[in-house]
Backbone as a chain_set.jsonl record, in Angstrom:
{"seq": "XXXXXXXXXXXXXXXXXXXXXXXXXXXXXXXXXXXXXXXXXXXXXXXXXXXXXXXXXXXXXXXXXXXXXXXXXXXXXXXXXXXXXXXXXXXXXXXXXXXXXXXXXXXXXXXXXXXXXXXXXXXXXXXXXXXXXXXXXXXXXXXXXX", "coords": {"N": [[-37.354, 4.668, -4.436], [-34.874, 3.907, -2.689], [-34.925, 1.619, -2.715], [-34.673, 0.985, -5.483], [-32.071, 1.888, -5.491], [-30.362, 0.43, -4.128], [-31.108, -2.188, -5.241], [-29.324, -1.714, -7.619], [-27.033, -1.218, -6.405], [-26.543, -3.618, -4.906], [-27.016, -5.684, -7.817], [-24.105, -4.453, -9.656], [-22.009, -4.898, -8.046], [-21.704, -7.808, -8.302], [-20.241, -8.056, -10.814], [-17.847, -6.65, -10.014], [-16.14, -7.583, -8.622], [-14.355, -9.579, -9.642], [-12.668, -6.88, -10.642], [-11.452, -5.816, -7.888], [-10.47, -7.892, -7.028], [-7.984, -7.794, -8.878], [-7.054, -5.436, -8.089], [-6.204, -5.69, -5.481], [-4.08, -7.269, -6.101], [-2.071, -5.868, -6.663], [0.734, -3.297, -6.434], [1.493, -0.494, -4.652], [2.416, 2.695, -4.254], [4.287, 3.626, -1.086], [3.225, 6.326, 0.615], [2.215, 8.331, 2.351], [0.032, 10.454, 0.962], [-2.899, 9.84, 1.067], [-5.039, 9.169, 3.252], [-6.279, 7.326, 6.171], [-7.833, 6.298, 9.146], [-9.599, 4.363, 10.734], [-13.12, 4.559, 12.052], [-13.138, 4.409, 15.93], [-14.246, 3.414, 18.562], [-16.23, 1.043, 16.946], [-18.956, 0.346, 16.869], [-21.696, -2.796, 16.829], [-24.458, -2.446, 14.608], [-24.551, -0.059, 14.588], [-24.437, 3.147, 12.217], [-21.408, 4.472, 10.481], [-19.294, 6.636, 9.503], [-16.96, 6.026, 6.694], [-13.654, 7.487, 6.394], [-11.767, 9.364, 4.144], [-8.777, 11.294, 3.904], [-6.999, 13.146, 1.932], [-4.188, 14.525, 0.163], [-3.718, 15.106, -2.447], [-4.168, 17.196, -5.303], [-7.113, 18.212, -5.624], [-8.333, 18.837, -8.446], [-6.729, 17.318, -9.869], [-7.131, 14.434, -9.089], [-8.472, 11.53, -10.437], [-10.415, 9.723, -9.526], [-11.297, 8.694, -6.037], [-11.988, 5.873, -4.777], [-13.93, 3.602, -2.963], [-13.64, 0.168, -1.68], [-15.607, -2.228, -0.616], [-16.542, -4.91, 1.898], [-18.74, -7.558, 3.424], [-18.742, -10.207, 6.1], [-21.436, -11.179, 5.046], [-21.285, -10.909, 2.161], [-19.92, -12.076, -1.024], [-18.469, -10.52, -2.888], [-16.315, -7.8, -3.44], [-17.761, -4.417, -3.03], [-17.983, -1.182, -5.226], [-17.775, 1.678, -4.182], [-17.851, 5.167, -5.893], [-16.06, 7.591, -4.055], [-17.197, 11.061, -3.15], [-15.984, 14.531, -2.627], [-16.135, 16.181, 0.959], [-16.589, 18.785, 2.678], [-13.366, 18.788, 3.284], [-12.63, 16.144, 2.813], [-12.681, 12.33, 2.284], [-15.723, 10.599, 1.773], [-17.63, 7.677, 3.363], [-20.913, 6.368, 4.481], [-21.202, 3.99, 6.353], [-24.032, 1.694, 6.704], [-24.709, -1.056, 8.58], [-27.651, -2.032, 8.344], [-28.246, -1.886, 6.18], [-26.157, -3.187, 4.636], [-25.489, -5.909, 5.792], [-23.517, -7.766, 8.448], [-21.39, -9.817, 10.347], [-18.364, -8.512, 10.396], [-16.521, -6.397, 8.347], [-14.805, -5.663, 6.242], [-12.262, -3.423, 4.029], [-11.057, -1.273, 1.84], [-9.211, 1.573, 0.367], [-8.736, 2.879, -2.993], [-7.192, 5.848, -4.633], [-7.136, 7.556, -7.913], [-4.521, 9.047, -9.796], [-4.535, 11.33, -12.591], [-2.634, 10.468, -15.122], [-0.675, 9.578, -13.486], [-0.52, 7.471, -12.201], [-1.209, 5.69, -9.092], [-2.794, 5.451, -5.786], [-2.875, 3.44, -2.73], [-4.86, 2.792, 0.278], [-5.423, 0.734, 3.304], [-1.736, 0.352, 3.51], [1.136, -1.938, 3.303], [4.587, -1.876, 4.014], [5.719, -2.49, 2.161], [4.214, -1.787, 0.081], [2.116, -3.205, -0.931], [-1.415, -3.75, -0.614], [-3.483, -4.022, 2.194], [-6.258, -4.797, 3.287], [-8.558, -3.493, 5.428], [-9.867, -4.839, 8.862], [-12.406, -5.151, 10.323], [-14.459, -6.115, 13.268], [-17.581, -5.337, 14.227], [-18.256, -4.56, 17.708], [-20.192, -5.097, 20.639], [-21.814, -2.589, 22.322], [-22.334, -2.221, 25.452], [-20.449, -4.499, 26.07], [-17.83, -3.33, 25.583], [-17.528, -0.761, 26.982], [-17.682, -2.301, 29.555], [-15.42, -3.414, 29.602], [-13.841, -1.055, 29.752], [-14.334, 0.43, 32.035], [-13.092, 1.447, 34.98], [-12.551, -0.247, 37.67]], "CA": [[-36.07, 5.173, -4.854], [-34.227, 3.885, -1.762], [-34.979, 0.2, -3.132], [-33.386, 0.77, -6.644], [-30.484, 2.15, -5.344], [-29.885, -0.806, -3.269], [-30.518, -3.6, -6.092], [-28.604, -1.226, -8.275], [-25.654, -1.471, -5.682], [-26.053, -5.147, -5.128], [-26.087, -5.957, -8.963], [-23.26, -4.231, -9.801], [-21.31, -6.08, -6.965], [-21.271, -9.19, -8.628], [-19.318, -7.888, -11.7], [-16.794, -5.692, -9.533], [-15.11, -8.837, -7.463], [-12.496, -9.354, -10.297], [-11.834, -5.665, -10.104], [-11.565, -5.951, -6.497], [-9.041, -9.051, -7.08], [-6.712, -7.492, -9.528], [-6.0, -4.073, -7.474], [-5.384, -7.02, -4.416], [-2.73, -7.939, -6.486], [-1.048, -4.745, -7.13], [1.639, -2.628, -5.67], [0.82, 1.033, -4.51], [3.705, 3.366, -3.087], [4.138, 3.646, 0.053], [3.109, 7.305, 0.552], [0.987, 9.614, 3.034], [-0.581, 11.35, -0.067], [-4.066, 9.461, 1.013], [-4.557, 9.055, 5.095], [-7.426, 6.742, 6.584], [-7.919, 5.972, 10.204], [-10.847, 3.673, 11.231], [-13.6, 4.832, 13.378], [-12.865, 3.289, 16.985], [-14.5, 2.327, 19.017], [-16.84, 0.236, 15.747], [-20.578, -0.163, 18.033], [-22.644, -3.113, 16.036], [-25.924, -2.038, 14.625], [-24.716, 1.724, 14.115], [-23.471, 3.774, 10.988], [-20.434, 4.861, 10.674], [-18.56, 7.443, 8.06], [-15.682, 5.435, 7.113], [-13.483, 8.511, 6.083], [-10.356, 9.319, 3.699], [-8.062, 12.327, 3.893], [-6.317, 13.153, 0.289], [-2.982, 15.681, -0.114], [-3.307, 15.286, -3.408], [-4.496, 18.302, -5.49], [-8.314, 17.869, -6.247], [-8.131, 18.949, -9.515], [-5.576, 16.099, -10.472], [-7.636, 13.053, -9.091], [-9.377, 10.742, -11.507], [-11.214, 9.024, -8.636], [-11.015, 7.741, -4.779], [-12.687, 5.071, -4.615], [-13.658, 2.554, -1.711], [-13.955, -1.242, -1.822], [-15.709, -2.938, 0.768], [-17.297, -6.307, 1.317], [-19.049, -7.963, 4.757], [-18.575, -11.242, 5.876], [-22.511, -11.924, 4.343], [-21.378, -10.299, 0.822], [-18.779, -12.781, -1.479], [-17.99, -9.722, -3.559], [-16.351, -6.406, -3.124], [-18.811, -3.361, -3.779], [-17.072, -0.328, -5.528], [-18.196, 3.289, -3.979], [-16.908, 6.258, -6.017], [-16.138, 8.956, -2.938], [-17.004, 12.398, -3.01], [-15.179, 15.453, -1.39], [-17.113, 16.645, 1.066], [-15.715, 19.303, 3.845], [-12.372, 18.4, 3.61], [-12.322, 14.574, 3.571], [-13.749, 11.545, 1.219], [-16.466, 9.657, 2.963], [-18.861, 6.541, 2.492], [-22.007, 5.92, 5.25], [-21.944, 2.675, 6.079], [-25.033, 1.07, 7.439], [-25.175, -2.047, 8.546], [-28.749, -2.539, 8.067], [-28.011, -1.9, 4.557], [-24.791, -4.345, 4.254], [-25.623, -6.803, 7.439], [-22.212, -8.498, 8.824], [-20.594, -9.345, 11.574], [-17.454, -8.115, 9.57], [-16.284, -5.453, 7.365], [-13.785, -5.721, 4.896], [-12.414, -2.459, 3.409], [-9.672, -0.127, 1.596], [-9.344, 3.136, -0.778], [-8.199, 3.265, -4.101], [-7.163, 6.698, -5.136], [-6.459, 7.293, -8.877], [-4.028, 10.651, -10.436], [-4.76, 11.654, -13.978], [-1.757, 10.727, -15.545], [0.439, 9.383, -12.463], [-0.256, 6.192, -10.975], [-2.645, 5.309, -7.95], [-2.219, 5.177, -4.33], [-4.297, 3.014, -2.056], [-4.957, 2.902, 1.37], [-4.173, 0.645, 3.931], [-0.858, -0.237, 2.683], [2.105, -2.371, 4.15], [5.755, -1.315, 4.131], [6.274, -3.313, 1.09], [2.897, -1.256, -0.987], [0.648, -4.356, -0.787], [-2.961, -3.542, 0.076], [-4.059, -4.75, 3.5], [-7.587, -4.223, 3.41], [-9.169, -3.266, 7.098], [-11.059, -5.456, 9.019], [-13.033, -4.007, 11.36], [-15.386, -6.671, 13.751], [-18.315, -4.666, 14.805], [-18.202, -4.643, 18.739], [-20.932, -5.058, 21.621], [-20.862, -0.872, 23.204], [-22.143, -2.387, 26.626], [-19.477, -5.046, 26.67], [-16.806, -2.399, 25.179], [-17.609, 0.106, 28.064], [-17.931, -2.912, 30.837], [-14.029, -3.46, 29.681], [-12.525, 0.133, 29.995], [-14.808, 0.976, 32.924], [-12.002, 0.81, 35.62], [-13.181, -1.514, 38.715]], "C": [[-34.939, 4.477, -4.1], [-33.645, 2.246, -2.07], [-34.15, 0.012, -4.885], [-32.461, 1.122, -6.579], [-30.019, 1.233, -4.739], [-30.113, -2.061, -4.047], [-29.904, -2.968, -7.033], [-26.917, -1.481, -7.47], [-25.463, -3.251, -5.893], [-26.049, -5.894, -6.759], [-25.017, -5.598, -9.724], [-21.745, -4.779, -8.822], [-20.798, -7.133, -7.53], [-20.213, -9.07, -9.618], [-17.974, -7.332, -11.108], [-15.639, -6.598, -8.528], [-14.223, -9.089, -8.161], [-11.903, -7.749, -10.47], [-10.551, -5.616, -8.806], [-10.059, -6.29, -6.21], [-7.733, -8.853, -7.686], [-6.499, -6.575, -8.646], [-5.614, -4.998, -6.234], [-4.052, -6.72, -4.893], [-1.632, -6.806, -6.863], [0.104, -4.076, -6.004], [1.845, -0.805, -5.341], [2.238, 1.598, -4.297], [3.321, 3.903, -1.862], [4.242, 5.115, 0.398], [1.703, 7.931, 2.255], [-0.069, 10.92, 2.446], [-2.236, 10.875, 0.352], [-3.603, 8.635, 2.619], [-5.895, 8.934, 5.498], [-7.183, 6.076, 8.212], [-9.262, 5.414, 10.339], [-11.453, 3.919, 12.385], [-13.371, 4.01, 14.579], [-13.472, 4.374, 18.237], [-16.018, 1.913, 17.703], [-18.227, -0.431, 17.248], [-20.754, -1.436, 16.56], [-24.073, -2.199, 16.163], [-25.961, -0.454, 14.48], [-23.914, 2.085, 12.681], [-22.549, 4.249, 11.387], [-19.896, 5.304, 9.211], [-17.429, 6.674, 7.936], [-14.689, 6.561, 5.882], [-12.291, 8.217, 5.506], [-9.853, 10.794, 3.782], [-7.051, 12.159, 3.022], [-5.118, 14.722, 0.472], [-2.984, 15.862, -1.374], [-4.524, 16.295, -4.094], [-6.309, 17.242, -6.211], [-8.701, 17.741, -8.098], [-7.133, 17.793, -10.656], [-5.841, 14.721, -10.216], [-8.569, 12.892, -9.913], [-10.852, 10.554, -10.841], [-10.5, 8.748, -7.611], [-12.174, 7.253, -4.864], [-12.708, 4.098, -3.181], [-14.288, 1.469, -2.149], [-13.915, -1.517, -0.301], [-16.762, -3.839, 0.594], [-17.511, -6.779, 2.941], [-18.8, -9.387, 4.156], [-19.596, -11.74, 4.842], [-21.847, -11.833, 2.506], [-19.649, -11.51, -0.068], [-18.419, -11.452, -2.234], [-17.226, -8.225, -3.14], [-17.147, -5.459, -3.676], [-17.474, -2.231, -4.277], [-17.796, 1.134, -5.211], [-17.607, 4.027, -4.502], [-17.412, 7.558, -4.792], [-16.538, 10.263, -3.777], [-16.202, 13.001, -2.114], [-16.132, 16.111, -0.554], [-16.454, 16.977, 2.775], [-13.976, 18.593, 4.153], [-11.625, 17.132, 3.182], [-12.985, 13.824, 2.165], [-14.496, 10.575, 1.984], [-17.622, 8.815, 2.508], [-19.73, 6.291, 3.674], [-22.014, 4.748, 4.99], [-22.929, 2.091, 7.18], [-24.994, -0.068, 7.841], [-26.61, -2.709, 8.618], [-28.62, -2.753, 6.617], [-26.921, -3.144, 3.901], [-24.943, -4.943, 5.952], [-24.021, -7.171, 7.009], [-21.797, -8.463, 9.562], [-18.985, -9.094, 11.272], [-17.6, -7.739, 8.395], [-14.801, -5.356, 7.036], [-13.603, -4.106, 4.114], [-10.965, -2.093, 3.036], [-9.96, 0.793, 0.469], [-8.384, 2.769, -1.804], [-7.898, 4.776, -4.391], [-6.501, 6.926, -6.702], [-6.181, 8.6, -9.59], [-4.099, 10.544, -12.164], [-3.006, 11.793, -14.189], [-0.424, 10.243, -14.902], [0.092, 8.504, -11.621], [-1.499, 6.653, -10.077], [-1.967, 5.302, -6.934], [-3.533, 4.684, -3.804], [-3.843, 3.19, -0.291], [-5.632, 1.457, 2.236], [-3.025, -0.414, 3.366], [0.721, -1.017, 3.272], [3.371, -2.032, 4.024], [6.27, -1.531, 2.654], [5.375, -2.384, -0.416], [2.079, -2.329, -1.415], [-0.563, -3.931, -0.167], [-2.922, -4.649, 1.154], [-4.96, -4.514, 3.59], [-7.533, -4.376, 5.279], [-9.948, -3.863, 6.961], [-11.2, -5.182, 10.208], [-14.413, -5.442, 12.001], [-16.118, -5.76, 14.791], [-18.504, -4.881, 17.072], [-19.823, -4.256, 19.657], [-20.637, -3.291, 22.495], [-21.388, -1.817, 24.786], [-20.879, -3.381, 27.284], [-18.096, -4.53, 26.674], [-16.78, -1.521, 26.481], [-17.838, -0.361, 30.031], [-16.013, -3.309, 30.603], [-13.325, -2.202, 29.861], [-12.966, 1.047, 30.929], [-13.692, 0.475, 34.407], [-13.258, 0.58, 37.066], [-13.176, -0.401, 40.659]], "O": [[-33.913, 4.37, -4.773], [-32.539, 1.758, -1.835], [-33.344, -0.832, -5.275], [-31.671, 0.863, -7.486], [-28.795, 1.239, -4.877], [-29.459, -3.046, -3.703], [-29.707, -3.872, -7.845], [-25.898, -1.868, -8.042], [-24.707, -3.915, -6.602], [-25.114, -6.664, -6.977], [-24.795, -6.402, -10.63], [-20.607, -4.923, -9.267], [-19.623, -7.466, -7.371], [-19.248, -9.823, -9.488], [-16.963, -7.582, -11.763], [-14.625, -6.232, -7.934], [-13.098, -8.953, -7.679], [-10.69, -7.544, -10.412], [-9.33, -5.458, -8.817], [-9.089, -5.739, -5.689], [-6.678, -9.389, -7.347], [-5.408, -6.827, -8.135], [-4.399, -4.965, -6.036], [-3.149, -6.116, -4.315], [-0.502, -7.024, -7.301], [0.178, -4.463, -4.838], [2.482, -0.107, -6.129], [3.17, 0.803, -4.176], [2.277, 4.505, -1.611], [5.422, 5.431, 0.543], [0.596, 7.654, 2.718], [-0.653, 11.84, 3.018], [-3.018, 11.696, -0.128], [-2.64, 7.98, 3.018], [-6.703, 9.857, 5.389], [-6.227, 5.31, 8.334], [-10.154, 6.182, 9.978], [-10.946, 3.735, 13.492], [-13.388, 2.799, 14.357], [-13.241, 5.525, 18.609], [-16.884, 2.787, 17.736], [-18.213, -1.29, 18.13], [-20.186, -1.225, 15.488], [-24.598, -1.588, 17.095], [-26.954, 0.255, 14.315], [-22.995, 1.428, 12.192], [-22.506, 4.575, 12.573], [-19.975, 4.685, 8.15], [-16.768, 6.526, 8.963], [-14.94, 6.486, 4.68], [-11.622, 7.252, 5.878], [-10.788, 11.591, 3.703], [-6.242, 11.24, 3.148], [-5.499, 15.805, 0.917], [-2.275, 16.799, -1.741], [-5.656, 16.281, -3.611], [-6.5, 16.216, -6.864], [-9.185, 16.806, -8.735], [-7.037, 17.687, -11.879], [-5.195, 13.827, -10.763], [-9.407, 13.743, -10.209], [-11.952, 10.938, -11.237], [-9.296, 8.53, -7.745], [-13.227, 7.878, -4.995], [-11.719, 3.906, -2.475], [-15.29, 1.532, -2.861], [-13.138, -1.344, 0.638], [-17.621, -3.838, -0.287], [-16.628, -6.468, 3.74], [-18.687, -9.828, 3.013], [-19.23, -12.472, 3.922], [-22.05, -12.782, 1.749], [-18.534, -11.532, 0.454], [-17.273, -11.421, -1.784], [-17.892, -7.56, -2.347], [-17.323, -5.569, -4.89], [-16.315, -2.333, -3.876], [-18.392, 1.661, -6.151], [-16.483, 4.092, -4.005], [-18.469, 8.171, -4.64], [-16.195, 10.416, -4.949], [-15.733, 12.475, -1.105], [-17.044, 16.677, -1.157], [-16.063, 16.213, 3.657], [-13.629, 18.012, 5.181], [-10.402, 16.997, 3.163], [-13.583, 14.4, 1.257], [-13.945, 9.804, 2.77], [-18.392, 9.075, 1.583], [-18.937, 5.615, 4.331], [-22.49, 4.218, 3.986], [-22.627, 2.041, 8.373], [-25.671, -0.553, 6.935], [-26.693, -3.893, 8.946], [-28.912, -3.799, 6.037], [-27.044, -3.781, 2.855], [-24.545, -4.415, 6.991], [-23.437, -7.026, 5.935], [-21.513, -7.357, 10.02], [-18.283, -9.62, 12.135], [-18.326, -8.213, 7.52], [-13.875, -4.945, 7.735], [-14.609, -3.572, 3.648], [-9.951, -2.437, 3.643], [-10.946, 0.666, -0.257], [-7.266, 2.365, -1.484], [-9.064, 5.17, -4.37], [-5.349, 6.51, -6.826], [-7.111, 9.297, -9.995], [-3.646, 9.579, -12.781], [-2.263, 12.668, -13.744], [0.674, 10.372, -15.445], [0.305, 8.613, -10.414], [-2.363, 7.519, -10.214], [-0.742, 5.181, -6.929], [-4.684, 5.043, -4.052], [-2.785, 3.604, 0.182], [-6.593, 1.046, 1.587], [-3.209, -1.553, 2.937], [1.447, -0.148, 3.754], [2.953, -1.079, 3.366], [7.109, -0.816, 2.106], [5.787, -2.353, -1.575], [1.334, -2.16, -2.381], [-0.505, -3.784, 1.054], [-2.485, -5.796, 1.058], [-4.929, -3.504, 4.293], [-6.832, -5.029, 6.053], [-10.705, -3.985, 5.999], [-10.324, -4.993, 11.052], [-15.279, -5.725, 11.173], [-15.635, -5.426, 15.873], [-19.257, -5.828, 17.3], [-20.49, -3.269, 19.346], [-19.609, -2.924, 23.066], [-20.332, -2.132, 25.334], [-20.401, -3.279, 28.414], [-17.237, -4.974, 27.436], [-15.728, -1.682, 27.1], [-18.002, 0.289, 31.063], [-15.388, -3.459, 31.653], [-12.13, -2.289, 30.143], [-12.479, 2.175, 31.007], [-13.579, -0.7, 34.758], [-14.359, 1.081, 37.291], [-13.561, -0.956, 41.689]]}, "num_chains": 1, "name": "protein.A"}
């Protein structure tokens, strides 16, 4: 089961990179309606929830979605989120998606009223997050004071 969900993910991948490329190119508003902070401190070799927080009424979203792509992967993948306690959240493994970089951002889409994505620059250009997985013993040999 574990194995067709994972060449089910990676063939659908390949088609979803001009998706990917057009919302690039778009212009969001610059809003706090959809609010993502990146786990930190990012260990390599561990999972991590990479989480969204939504204001907007449940009942009135289409979809949040997340796009994310490692250095190994040329494509963006497309996760549709669930709600789940609060929040919208995707497990990412890196055993599952190897890389020594992660590529990511949220789509959210309102029935009827436009989209908002997440992370977004002053201007409403997507900035996807990039997140380079970090060493924890060399992370904790830098903020171990002397």
């Amino acid at each position: 089961m574990r194995l067709q969900l994972i060449l089910i993910i990676l063939f659908t991948g390949v088609s979803i990179g001009q998706e990917a490329d057009s919302v690039l190119k778009q212009t969001f508003p610059v809003s706090k309606k959809i609010n993502h902070r990146p786990p930190m401190p990012f260990f390599e070799g561990r999972p991590y929830y990479l989480e969204l927080f939504s204001d907007l009424p449940e009942n009135r979203l289409e979809s949040i979605t997340l796009f994310f792509k490692t250095d190994q992967s040329m494509d963006y993948r497309e996760i549709p989120l669930d709600y789940y306690r609060g929040r919208y959240r995707f497990k990412y493994d890196p055993v599952i998606y190897p890389g020594k970089e992660l590529t990511y951002f949220f789509v959210a889409i309102v029935k009827g009223s436009g989209s908002y994505a997440s992370p977004v620059d002053e201007n409403g250009k997507l900035v996807p997050m990039v997140i380079e997985p970090m060493d924890p013993i060399k992370y904790y040999e830098r903020i171990t004071p002397k």
